[in-house]
Structures are given as structure tokens and as C-alpha cells.
TORLUM-562088 format. One line per 5 residues: for each residue x, y, z of C-alpha. Coordinates in nm, 2 decimals, always signed. Layout:
N
X,Y,Z; ...;
//
This chain:
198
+0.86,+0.74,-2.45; +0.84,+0.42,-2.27; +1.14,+0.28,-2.49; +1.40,+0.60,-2.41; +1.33,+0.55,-2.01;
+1.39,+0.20,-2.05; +1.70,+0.29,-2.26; +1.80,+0.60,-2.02; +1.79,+0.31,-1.72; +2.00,+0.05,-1.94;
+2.24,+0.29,-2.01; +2.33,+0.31,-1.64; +2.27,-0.03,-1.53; +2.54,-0.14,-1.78; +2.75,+0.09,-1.64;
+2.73,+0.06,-1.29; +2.55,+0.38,-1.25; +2.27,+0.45,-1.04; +2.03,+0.75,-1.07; +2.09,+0.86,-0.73;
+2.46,+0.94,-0.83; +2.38,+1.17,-1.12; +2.32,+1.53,-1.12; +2.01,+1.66,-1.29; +2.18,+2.02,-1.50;
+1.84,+2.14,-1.60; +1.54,+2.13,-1.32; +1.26,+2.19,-1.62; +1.15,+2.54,-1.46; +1.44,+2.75,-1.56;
+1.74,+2.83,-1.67; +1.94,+2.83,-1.37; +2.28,+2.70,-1.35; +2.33,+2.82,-1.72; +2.43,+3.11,-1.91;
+2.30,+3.25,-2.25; +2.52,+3.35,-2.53; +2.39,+3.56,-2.85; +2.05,+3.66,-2.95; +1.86,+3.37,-3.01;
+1.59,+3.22,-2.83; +1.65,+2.97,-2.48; +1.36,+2.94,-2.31; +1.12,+2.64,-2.07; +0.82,+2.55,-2.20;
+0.60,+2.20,-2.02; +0.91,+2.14,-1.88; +1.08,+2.13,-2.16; +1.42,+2.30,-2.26; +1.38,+2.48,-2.60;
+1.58,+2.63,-2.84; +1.48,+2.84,-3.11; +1.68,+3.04,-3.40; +1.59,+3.41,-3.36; +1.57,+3.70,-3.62;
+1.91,+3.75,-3.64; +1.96,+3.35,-3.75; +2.33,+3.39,-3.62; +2.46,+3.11,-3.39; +2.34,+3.09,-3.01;
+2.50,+2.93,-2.70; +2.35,+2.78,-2.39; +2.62,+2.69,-2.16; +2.67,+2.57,-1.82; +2.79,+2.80,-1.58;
+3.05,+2.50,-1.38; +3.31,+2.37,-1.60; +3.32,+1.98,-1.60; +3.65,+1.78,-1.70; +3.57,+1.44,-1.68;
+3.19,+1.25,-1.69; +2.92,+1.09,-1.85; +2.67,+1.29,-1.99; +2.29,+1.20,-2.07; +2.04,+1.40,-2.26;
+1.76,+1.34,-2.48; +1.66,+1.55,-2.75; +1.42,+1.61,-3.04; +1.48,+1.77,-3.32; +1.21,+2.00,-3.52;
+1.26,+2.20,-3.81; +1.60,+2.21,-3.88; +1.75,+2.00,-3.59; +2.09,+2.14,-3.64; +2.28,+2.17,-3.29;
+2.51,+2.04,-3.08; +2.67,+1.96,-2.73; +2.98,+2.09,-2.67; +3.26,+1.94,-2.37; +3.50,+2.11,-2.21;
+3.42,+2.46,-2.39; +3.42,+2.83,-2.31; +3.23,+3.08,-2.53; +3.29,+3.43,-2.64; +3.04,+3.61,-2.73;
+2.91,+3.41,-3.01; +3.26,+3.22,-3.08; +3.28,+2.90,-2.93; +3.63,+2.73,-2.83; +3.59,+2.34,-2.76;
+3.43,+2.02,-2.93; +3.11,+1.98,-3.04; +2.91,+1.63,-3.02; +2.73,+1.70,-3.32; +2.33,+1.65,-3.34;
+2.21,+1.73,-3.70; +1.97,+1.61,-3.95; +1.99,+1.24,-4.10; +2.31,+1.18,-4.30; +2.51,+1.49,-4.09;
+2.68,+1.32,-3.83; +2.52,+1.34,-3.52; +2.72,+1.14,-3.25; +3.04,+1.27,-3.45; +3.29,+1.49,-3.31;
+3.37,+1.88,-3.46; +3.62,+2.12,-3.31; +3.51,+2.44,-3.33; +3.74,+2.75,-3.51; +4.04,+2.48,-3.50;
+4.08,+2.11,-3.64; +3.71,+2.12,-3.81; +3.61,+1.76,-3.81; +3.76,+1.47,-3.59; +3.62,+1.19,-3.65;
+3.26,+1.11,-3.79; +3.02,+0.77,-3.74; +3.00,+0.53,-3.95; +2.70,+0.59,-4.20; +2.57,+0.29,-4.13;
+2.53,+0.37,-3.72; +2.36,+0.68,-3.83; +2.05,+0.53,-3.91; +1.97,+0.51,-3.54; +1.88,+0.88,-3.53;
+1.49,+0.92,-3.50; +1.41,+1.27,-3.61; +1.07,+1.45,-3.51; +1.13,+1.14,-3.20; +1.32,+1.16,-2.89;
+1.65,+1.06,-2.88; +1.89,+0.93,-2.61; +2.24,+1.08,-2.60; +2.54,+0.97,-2.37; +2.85,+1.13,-2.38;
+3.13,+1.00,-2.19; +3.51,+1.20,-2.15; +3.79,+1.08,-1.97; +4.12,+1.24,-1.96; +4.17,+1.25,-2.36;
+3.92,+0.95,-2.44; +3.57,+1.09,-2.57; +3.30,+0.83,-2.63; +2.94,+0.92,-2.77; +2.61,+0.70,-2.84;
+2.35,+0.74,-2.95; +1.98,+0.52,-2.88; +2.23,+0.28,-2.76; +2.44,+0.22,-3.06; +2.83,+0.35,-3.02;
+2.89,+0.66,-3.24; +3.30,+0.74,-3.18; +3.55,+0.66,-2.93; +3.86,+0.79,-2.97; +4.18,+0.97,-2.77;
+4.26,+1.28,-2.85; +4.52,+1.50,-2.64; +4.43,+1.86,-2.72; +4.06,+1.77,-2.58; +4.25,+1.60,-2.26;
+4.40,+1.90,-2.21; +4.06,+2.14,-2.25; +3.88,+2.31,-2.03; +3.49,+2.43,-1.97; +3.16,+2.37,-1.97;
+2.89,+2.21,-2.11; +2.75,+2.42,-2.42; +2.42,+2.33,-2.61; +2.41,+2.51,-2.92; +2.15,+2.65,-3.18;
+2.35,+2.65,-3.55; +2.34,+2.96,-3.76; +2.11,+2.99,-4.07; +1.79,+3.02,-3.93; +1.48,+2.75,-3.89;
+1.63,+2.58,-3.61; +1.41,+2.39,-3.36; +1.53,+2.14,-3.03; +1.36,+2.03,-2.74; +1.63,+1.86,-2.46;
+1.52,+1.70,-2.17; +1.64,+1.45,-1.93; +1.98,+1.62,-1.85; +2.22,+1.45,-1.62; +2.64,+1.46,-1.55;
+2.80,+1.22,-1.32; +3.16,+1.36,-1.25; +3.41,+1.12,-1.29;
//
């Protein structure tokens, strides 16, 4: 735990960022400032932010109520069971039909870090397999996301994932979408939750 704090506080200092200028999206008591989309499970537990497949193992949505254009995203997760998810930028949901990208966070070998547009293009652009490696599953894991005008950058534990320009994302709009993938026996925790607008 010690290691992803010192990480989390790297991340920033690098950056120029300070703590103070960051907004916290998930207060670790409830689900306020989101929205839930489909019939699987959402829910706070020990401060935590879990997601959960239901019965109906269809896809599920968690999304931010304020749309976000440009900023640089933090999270940590941890993946049991099937860690199959996401973060999506810049995306508006539908019932259970998402429109936007998805910063994918998957099982070893499945791209997490990598970049999937949802009922469009499919996949953008994927890590190298090599960077891969980095992702600790059953551990916590440090995400930053960063999207400016058509330029989306993603690391993961530190290591750079992607970072490419795209101009259908530069033109998007929405929010900030956690996802639970479709199939059943999926399991995330999330914590540590912070957007500095650009």
C-alpha cells in the first residue's frame, strides 16, 4: 500500500500537481455525484467502491453525473475474479449501450492501459506486451489517465501505456464511466479517485 501512495504522490510531483488542486469523484460513503446504468451491482463497502456482475451478467455502467473534456485522471483499482472493466472519457450511456472510449483494465495479457471505442472503431491502439507486465492482479493498481483536446495518454504503476491523438475523441463529449463487462464473475474494488480539469 505504502508503494501506490508513494507512486500516487510521484505521479503529481512530476507533473506539477499538487493534491490540493485535485477533485476527489468518489467520497468513499456513497455514490453521490454518479449515476447507475443496468442491473448489476455498485455499491460502498470499508470505503471502498465495488463493482460486482449481477444475475443477469449483462454489462453495467457507473458514470459520473458532470461531463469532463479535458484532465488528468487518477484511480487505483484491484481486480478479483474476473477483473474485466474499464474507464471510459468523454462518454454518455444509454441504457446499457455505451458511446465513448474505454481505457481498458482486464486480466494479464488483455490490454489494460489500451484504448477501445465502444459500438464504433473497436480497438485503437493497444500497449506494448512487454509494458503489460506492470499489471499486479489480486494488488492495487495505480491508473492515470490524461486527455487533452485529441491527445489521450494512459499509465499504468508508472510505466506509459499509449499516447496517441485522435480527432473523433477531441471532438467527444461526457463523462467519466467505470464499467463492469458482460459475462458474469466480475469483481473491482476502485479507490483513490481524483480529476484535475485542465
Amino acid at each position: 500500500m505504502k508503494s501506490i501512495v508513494m507512486m500516487f504522490a510521484l505521479t503529481f510531483a512530476v507533473q506539477g500537481i499538487s493534491n490540493a488542486q485535485n477533485a476527489s469523484l468518489f467520497n468513499g460513503k456513497n455514490l453521490d455525484g454518479w449515476q447507475i446504468y443496468g442491473t448489476e451491482k455498485w455499491y460502498v463497502n470499508d470505503g471502498l467502491l465495488i463493482c460486482e456482475s449481477g444475475d443477469d451478467k449483462a454489462y453495467g455502467y457507473l458514470g459520473t453525473v458532470k461531463h469532463y473534456k479535458d484532465f488528468i485522471l487518477t484511480l487505483e483499482f484491484k481486480q478479483e475474479s474476473n477483473g474485466n472493466s474499464g474507464v471510459f472519457i468523454r462518454s454518455t450511456v444509454d441504457g446499457i449501450k455505451v458511446k465513448g472510449w474505454q481505457v481498458e483494465v482486464a486480466p494479464m495479457g488483455n490490454h489494460t492501459g489500451g484504448v477501445y471505442e465502444s459500438y464504433g472503431r473497436g480497438w485503437l491502439i493497444k500497449p506494448d506486451p512487454k509494458n503489460e507486465k506492470v499489471l499486479r492482479e489480486g494488488e492495487w493498481n495505480l491508473m492515470e489517465i490524461r486527455v487533452q483536446g485529441s491527445q489521450l495518454t494512459s499509465w499504468l504503476n508508472g510505466t506509459k501505456m499509449v499516447d496517441f491523438n485522435d480527432v473523433k475523441i477531441g471532438e467527444g463529449e461526457g463523462g467519466i464511466v467505470l464499467q463492469i463487462h458482460s459475462g458474469g464473475d466480475v469483481k473491482v474494488s476502485w479507490r483513490d479517485i481524483f480529476i484535475k480539469e485542465l
